[in-house]
C-alpha positions in Angstrom: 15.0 22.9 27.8 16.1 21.6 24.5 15.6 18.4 22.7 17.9 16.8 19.9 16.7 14.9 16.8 18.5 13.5 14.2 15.9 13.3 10.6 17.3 10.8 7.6 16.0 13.3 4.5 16.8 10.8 1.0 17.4 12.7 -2.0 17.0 10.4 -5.7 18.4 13.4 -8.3 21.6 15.7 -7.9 19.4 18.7 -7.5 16.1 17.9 -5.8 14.3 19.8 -3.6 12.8 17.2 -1.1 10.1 18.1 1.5 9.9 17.1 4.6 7.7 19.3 6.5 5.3 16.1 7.6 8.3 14.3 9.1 9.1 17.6 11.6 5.7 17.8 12.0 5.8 13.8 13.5 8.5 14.2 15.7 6.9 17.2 17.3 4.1 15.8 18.2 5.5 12.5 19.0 8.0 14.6 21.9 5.1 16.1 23.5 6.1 19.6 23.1 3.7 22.8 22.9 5.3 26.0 22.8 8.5 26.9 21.3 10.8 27.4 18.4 12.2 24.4 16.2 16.1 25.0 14.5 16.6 22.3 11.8 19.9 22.6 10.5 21.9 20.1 7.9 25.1 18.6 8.5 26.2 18.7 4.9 28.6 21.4 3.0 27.0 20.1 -0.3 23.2 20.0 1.2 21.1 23.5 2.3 17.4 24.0 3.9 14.6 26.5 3.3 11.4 27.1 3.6 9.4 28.0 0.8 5.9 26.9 -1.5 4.8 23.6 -1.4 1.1 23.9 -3.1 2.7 24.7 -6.5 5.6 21.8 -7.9 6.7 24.5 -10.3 8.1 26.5 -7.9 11.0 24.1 -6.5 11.5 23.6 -10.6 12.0 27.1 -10.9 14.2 27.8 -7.9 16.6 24.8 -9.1 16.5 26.3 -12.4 17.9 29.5 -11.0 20.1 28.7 -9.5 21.4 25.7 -12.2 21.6 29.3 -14.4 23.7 31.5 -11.7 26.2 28.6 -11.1 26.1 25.8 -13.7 28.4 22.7 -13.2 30.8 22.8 -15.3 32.2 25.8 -17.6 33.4 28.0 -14.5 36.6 27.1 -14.2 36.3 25.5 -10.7 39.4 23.7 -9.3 38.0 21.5 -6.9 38.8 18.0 -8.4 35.4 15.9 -7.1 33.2 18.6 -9.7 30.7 19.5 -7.1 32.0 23.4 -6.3 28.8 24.5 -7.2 27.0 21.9 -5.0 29.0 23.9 -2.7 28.0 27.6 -3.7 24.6 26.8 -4.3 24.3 25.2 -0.8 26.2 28.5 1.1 23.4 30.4 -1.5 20.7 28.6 0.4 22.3 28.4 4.3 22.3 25.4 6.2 19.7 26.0 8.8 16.0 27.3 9.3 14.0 27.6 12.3 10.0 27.7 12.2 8.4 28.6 15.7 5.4 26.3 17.0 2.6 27.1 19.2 -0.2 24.6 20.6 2.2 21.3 19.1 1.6 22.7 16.0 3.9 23.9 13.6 3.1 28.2 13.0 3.9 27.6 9.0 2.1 29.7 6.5 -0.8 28.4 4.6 1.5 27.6 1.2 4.7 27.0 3.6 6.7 23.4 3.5 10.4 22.6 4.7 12.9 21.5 2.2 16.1 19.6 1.9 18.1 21.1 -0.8 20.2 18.3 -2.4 23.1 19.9 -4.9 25.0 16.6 -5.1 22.8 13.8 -4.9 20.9 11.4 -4.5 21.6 10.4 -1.1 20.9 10.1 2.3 21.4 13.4 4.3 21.0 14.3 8.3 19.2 17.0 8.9 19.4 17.8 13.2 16.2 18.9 14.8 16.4 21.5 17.8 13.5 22.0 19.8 13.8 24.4 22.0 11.9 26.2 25.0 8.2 24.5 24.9 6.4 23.5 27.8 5.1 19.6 27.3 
């Protein structure tokens, strides 16, 4: 048994990384469900997810940093005319999916683990789909 969501994650800079581990965290316990494994995934090509520190702010700082270093905006000789190819690249880089397992309605996250959006062209308003699957209710 699976159950589809649909989560509104709002981005305010080009590159942001935006939690929104307490809004998974609602939904599941609004639907009920115990037991199973959740699959977010976004339904952007210039948006990724990932699952990473949330304790330290420096950390999301340091991973936009990184990759801003490996592929910078401009000077690359992109072709694509809209200026975002490495919106693009940095969101294949990341992957457009993650899926945390939860146990007891509660999500099995490590102790220092959130869920972020990772917005390469924003701000904006992205959909991220929520999976749940398996779980007994």
């Amino acid at each position: 048994m699976a159950n589809t969501f649909k989560l509104k994650v709002r981005s305010r800079r080009r590159e942001e990384l935006v939690e929104f581990t307490e809004e998974v965290r609602r939904v599941l316990r609004e639907s009920g469900a115990r037991d199973g494994i959740i699959t977010l995934f976004v339904r952007h090509t210039t948006a990724g997810l990932t699952v990473n520190e949330n304790a330290d702010p420096d950390v999301p700082r340091d991973m936009l940093h990184c990759l801003r270093t490996l592929v910078p905006q401009h000077g690359m000789g992109f072709r694509h005319a809209e200026e975002n190819s490495d919106a693009h690249i940095k969101a294949t880089l990341v992957g457009s999916s993650v899926t945390v397992p939860f146990a007891g309605g509660e999500l099995l996250l490590g102790r220092w683990q959130g869920i972020f959006l990772c917005e390469f062209d924003g701000g904006r308003e992205r959909e991220v789909v929520m999976v749940m699957s398996g779980g007994s209710q």
